[in-house]
C-alpha positions as CSV (number, residue, x, y, z in Angstrom):
1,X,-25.4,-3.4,-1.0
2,X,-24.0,-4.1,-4.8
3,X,-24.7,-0.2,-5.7
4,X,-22.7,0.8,-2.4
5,X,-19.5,-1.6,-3.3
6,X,-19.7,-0.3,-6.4
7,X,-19.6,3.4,-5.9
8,X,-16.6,2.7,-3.0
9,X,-14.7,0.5,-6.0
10,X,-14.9,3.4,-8.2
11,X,-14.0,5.7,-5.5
12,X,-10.7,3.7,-4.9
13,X,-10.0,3.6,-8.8
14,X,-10.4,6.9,-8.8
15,X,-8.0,7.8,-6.1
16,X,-5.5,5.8,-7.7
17,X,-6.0,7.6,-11.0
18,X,-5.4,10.7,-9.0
19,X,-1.8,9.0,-7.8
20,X,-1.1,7.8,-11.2
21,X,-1.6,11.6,-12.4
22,X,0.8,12.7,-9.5
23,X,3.3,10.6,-10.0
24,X,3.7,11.2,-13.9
25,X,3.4,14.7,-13.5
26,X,6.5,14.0,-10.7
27,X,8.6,12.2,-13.2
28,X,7.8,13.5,-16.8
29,X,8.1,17.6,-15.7
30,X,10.8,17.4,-12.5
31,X,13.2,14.4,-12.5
32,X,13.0,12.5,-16.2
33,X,14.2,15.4,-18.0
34,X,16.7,16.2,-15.5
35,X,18.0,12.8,-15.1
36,X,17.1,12.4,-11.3
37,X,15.9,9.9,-10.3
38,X,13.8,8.5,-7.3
39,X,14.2,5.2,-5.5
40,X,12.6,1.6,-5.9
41,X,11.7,0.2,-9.6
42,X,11.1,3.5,-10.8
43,X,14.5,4.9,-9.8
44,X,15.9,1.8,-11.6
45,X,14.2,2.4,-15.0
46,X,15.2,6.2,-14.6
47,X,18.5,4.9,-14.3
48,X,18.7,3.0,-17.3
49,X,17.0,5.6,-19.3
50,X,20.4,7.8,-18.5
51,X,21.9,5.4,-20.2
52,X,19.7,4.1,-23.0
53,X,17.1,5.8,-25.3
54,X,14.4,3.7,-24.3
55,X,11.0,4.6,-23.6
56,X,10.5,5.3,-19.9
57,X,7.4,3.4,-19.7
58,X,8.5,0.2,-21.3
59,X,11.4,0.5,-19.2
60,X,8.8,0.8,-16.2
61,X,7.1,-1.9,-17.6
62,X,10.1,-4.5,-18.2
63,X,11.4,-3.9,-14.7
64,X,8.2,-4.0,-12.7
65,X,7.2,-7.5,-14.1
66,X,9.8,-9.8,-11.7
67,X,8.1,-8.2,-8.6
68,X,5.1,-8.5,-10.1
69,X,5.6,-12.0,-10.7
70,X,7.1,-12.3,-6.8
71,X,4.0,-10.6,-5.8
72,X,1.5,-13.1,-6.8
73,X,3.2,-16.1,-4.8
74,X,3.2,-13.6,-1.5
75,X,0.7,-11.2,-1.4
76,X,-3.6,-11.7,-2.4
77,X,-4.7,-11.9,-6.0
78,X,-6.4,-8.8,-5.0
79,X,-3.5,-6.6,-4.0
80,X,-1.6,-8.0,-7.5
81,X,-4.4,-7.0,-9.9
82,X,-4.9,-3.6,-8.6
83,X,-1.2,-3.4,-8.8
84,X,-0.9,-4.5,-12.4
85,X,-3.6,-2.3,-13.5
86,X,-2.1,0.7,-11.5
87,X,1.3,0.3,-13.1
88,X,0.2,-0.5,-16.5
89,X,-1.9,2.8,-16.2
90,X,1.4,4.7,-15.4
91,X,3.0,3.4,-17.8
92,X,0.6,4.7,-20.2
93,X,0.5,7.9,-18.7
94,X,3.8,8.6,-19.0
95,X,3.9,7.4,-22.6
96,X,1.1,9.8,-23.9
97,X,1.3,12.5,-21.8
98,X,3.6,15.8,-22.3
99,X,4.1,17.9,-19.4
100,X,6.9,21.0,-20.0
101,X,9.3,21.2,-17.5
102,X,9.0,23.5,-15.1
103,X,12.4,24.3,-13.9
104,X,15.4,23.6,-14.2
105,X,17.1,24.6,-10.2
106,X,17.7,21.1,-9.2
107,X,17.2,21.8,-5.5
108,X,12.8,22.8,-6.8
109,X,13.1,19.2,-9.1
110,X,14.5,17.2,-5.9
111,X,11.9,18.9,-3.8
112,X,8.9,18.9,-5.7
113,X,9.4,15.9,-8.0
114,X,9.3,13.8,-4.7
115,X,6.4,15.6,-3.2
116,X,4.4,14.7,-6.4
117,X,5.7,11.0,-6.3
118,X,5.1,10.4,-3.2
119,X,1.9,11.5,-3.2
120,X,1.2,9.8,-5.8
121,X,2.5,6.2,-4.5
122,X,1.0,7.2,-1.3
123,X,-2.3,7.5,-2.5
124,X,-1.9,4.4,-4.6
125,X,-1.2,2.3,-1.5
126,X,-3.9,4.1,0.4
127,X,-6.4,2.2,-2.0
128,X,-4.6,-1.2,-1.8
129,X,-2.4,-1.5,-4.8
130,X,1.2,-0.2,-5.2
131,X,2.9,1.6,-8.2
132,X,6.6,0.3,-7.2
133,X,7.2,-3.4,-6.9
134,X,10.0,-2.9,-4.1
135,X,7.3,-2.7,-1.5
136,X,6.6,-5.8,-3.0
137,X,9.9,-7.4,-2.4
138,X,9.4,-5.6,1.2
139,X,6.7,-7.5,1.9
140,X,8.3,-11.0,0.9
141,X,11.2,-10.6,2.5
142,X,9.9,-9.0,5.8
143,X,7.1,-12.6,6.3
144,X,10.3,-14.9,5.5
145,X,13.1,-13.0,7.7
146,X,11.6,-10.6,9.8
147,X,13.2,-8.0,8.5
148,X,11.5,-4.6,8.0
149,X,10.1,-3.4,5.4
150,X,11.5,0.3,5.6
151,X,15.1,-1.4,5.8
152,X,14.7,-3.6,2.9
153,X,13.5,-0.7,0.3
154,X,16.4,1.5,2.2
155,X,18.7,-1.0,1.6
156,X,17.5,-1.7,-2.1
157,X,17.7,2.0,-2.8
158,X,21.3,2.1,-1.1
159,X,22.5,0.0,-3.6
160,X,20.6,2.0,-6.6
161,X,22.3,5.6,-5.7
162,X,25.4,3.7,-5.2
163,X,25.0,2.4,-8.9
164,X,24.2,5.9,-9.5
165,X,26.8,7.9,-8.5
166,X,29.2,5.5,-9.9
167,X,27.5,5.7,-13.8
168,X,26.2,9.1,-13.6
169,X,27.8,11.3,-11.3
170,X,27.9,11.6,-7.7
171,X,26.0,15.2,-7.8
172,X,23.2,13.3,-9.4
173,X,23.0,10.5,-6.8
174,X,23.2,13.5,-4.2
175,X,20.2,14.9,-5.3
176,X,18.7,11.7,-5.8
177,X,18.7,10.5,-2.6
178,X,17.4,13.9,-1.5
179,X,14.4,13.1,-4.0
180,X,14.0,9.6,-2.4
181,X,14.0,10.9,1.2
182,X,11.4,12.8,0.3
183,X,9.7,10.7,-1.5
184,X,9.2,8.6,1.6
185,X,8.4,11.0,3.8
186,X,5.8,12.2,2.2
187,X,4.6,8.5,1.4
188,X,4.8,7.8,5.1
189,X,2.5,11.2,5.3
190,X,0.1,9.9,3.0
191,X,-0.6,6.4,4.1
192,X,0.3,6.7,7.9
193,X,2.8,3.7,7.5
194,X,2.6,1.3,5.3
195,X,3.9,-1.6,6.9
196,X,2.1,-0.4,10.4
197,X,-0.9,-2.7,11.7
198,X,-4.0,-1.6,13.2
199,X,-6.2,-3.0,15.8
200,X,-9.8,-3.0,15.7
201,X,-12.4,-3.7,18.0
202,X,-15.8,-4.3,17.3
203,X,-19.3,-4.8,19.1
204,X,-22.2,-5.5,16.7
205,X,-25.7,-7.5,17.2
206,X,-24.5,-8.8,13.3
207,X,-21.0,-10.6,15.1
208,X,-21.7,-13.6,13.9
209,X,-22.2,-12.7,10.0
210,X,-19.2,-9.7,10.3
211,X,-16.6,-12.3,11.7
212,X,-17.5,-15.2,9.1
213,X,-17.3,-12.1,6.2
214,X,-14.0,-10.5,7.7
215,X,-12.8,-14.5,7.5
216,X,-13.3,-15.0,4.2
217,X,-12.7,-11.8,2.4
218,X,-9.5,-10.9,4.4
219,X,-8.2,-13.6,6.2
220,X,-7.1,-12.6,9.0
221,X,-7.5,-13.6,12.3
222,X,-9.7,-13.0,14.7
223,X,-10.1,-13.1,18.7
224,X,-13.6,-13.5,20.1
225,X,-14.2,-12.3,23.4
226,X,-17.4,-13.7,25.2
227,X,-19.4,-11.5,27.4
228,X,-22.1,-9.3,28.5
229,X,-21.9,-5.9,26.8
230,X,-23.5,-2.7,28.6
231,X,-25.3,0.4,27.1
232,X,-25.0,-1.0,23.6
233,X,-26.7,0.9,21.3
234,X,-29.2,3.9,21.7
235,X,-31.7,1.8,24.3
236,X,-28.9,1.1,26.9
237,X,-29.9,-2.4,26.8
238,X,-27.5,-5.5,28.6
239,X,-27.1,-8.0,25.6
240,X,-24.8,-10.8,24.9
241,X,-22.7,-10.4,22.2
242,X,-19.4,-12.0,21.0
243,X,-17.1,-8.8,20.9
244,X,-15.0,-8.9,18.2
245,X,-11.0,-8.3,17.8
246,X,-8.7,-8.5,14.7
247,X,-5.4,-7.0,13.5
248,X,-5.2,-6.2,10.1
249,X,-2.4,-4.1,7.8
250,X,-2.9,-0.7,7.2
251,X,-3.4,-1.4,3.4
252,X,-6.7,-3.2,4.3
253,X,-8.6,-1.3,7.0
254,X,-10.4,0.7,4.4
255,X,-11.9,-3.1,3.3
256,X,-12.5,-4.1,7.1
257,X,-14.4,-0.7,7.3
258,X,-16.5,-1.6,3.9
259,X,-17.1,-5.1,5.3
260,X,-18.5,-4.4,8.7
261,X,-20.7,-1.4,7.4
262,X,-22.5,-3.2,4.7
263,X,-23.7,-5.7,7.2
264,X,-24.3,-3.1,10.6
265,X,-24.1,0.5,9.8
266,X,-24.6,1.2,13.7
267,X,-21.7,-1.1,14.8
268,X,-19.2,0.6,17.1
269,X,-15.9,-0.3,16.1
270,X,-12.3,1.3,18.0
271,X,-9.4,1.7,15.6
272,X,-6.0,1.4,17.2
273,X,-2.3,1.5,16.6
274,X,-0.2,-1.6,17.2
275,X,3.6,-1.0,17.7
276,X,4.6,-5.3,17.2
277,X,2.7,-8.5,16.3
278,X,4.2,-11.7,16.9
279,X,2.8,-15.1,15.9
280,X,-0.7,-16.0,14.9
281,X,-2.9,-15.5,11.4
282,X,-2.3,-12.0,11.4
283,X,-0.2,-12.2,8.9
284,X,-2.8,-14.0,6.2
285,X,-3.5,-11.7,4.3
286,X,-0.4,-11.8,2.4
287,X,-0.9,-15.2,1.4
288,X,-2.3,-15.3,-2.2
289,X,-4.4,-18.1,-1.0
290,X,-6.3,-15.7,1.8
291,X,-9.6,-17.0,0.0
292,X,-9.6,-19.8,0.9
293,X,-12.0,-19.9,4.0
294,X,-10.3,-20.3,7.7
295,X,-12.1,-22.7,9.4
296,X,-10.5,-22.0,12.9
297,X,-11.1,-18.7,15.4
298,X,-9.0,-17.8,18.6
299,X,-11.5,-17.2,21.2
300,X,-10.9,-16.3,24.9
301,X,-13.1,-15.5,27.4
302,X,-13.7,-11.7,28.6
């Protein structure tokens, strides 16, 4: 079980190599020697490197640690380490790397240099961490108002190319916006949503020892359905299980998938979207205390 965590952790740091690689290659050969610029923290620091001859990656440095430090009083230890690590790895990245620049028609650099950014902070999120703290600030702001998190970052990023296009030109803000948009998009593409929840369903013999592990290493609730389950498994055999029903965030249904297949590899689980969620635990996992065990479960009877 050790070996098989440890292969999927490498596989996930791997992945987010492969969208730190995208994402420099994005900035450093399309829209830093351009002076474009994308949205979030890293438009920011591309901002301020118009204006300053600073090194992009302390820049990225400087102005990712406030949301980094936000991040740890609102979303897990976990999500903030892998975050840390991601952006301190672009930051090197940027700083040792030297890609040429490829071209120089601003309509391929808009285009292009947010296709590679994108992917690149799509694939990042897609493994649990995130390369731009505004998704942070997203986050925070969406569990205390209910706002969402699409129209926070908008909003942030409204004010950014507004900045822009007042201290640069209007032309560049143009084309940065056109960078952000699709950016996005292509994030959107990559992770399927990032502030979307999923449901999941499962029926296992192991319930008992999958609900106590989804408990305590993701915190989020559960509803337990009592009942009779039919044609389970290969032998068509009537058993009593405790049928098992959680919403989690995008972010972590990789995890929920690692968790319930290291304890029953023949568990039948149904993934589902899930357009709203209202009121419960569901929303746990971004407290930075999710560890700590929940000792109470929402059952029903089915």
């Amino acid at each position: 079980m050790n070996k098989k965590k440890g292969s999927t952790y490498f596989f996930e740091y791997f992945q987010i190599f492969i969208g730190i690689v995208l994402t420099s290659l994005g900035l450093k050969a399309f829209l830093l020697p351009n002076g474009f610029l994308d949205g979030g923290v890293t438009g920011i620091a591309l901002l301020v490197r118009t204006q300053v001859d600073i090194n992009m990656s302390y820049l990225l440095l400087i102005f990712s640690i406030p949301f980094l430090i936000l991040g740890y009083f609102t979303v897990s230890k976990r999500i903030v380490i892998k975050s840390i690590i991601s952006i301190l790895g672009l930051a090197i990245f940027i700083h040792v790397e030297n890609f040429q620049t490829i071209t120089n028609d601003k309509l391929l650099i808009s285009i292009f240099g947010g296709i590679l950014v994108g992917s690149g902070i799509g694939i990042t999120i897609r493994n649990g961490a995130v390369l731009d703290g505004s998704e942070i600030l997203g986050i925070y702001l969406n569990d205390k108002f209910g706002i969402s998190i699409g129209k926070i970052v908008l909003f942030f990023n409204l004010i950014l190319f507004s900045v822009t296009a007042f201290v640069v030109s209007v032309e560049v803000a143009l084309y940065s916006v056109l960078t952000y948009i699709i950016a996005a998009k292509v994030t959107d593409t990559v992770i399927e949503g990032f502030e979307d929840f999923i449901g999941v369903t499962i029926v296992s013999k192991e319930h008992g020892l999958i609900k106590k592990a989804i408990l305590e290493e993701l915190g989020v609730g559960l509803t337990i359905y009592k009942g009779a389950t039919s044609g389970f498994g290969n032998k068509g055999v009537v058993e009593d299980l405790d049928i098992i029903h959680s919403v989690v965030n995008r972010i972590d249904i990789r995890k929920m998938y690692r968790i319930v297949q290291e304890i029953d590899t023949k568990a039948f689980i149904v993934e589902f979207d899930v357009n709203s969620v209202k009121g419960g635990v569901l929303r746990h996992y971004i407290d930075k205390k999710k560890n700590k065990k929940i000792n109470s479960v929402h059952t029903s009877t089915h």
